[in-house]
TILUMFI-135963 format. One line per 8 residues: for each residue x, y, z of C-alpha. Coordinates in nm, 2 decimals, m for minus. Example, Ala and Ser with C-alpha at 12.3 -4.5 7.8 and 13.67 -1.06 7.14 Angstrom:
// TILUMFI-135963
1.23,m0.45,0.78; 1.37,m0.11,0.71
***
This chain:
// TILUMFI-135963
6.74,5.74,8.77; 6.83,5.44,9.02; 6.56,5.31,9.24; 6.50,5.51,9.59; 6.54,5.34,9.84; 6.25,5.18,10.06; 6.22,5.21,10.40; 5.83,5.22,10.52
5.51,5.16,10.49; 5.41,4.88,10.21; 5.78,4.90,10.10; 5.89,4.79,10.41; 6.10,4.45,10.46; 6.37,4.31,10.32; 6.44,4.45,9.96; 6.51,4.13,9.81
6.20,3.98,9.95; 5.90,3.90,9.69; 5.55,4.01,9.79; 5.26,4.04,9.59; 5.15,4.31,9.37; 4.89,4.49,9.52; 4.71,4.87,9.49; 4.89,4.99,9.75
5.21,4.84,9.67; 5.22,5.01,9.29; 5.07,5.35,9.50; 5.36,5.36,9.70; 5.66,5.32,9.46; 5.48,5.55,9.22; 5.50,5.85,9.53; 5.79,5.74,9.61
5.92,5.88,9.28; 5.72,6.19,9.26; 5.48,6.11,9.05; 5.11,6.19,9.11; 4.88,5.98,9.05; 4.47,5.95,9.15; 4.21,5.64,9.17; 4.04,5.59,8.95
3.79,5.26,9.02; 4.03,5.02,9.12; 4.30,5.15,8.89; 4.57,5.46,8.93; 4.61,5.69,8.65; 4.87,5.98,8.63; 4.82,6.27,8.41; 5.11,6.38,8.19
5.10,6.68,7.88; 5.17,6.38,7.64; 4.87,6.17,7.76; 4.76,5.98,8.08; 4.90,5.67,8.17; 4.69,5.44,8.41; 4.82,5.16,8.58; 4.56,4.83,8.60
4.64,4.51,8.78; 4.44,4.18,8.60; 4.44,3.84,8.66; 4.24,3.65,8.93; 4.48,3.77,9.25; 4.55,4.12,9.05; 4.88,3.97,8.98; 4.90,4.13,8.63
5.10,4.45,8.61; 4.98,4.65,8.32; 5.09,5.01,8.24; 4.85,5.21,7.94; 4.91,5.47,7.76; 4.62,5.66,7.58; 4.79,5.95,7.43; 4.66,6.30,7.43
4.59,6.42,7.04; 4.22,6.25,6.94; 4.21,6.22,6.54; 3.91,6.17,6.34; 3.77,5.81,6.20; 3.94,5.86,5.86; 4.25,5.89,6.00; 4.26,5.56,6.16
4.45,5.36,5.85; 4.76,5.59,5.89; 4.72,5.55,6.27; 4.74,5.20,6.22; 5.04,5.22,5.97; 5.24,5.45,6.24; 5.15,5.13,6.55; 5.29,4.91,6.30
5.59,5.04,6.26; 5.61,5.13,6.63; 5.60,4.75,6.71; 5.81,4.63,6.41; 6.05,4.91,6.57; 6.04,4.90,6.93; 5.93,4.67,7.19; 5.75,4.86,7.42
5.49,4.97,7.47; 5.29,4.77,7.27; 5.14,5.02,7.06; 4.73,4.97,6.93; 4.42,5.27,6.80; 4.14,5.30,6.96; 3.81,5.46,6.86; 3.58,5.54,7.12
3.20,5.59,7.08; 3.20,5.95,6.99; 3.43,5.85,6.71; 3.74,6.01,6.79; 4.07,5.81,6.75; 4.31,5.78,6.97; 4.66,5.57,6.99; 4.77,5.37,7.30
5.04,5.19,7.47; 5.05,4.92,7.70; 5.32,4.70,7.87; 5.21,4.38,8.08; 5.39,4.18,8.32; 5.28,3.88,8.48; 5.40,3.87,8.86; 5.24,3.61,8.97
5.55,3.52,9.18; 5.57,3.84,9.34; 5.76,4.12,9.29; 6.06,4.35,9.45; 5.98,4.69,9.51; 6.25,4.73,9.38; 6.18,4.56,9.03; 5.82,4.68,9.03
5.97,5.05,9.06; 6.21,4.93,8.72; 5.89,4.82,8.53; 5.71,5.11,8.65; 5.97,5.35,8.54; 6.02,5.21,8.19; 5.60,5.19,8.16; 5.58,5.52,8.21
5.90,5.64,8.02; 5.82,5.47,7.71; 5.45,5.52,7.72; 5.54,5.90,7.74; 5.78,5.83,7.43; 5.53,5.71,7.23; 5.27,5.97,7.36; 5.52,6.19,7.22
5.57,6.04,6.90; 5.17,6.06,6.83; 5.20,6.42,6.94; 5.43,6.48,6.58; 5.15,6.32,6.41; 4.98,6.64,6.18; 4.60,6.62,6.17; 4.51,6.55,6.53
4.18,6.69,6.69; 4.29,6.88,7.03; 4.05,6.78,7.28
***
């Protein structure tokens, strides 16, 4: 799908022009192509089937783009060693998103994505809508992916 174009609001301006990546800069390309998305703290997240995918800026002027993925099937603790075995191959595989398990304090495992940029010379809407597109398309995929995994808690 090729970028919409942007007329208003923080996409305003010239489209070539570099601005810094802010909350409401990510906000408004994200509505801009239909996808919903709520605060949460000072991030966004957007719910899909496959998992949510929250989008995080870091760095001391937030100028640290970073799309994760936690996908939706939890497995338990003994499952982890296979969980790592499937990341692993993920990443020898595929470059994004960077693919890691995480076990949270109920003990429930889950795998997740992530892809960072470092804009710390601005950004385009433009190009913030490309890396935003291809966070959120290939953290789906590998949502996805997990999703064929047999042995997953639903929760």
């Amino acid at each position: 799908m090729a970028s919409p174009e942007f007329e208003d609001g923080p996409l305003a301006g010239h489209p070539s022009a570099l601005r810094p990546l802010t909350h409401d800069l990510v906000s408004a390309v994200l509505a801009r192509r239909g996808h919903p998305v709520t605060a949460d703290g000072a991030a966004l997240v957007g719910r899909w089937a496959e998992g949510h995918i929250w989008f995080l800026r870091a760095g001391d002027d937030g100028e640290i783009l970073q799309v994760r993925t936690v996908a939706t099937p939890a497995f338990g603790v003994d499952q982890v060693p296979r969980l790592h075995e499937f990341c692993n191959t993920w990443n020898h595989d595929l470059f994004w998103p960077k693919a890691f398990v995480h076990v949270d304090d109920a003990g429930r495992a889950r795998v997740c994505g992530e892809v960072i940029t470092d804009l710390e010379r601005g950004v385009t809407p433009h190009q913030l809508d490309r890396l935003l597109d291809r966070g959120i398309s290939t953290g789906r995929r590998l949502a996805a992916e997990v999703g064929r995994l047999v042995g997953s808690e639903r929760s």
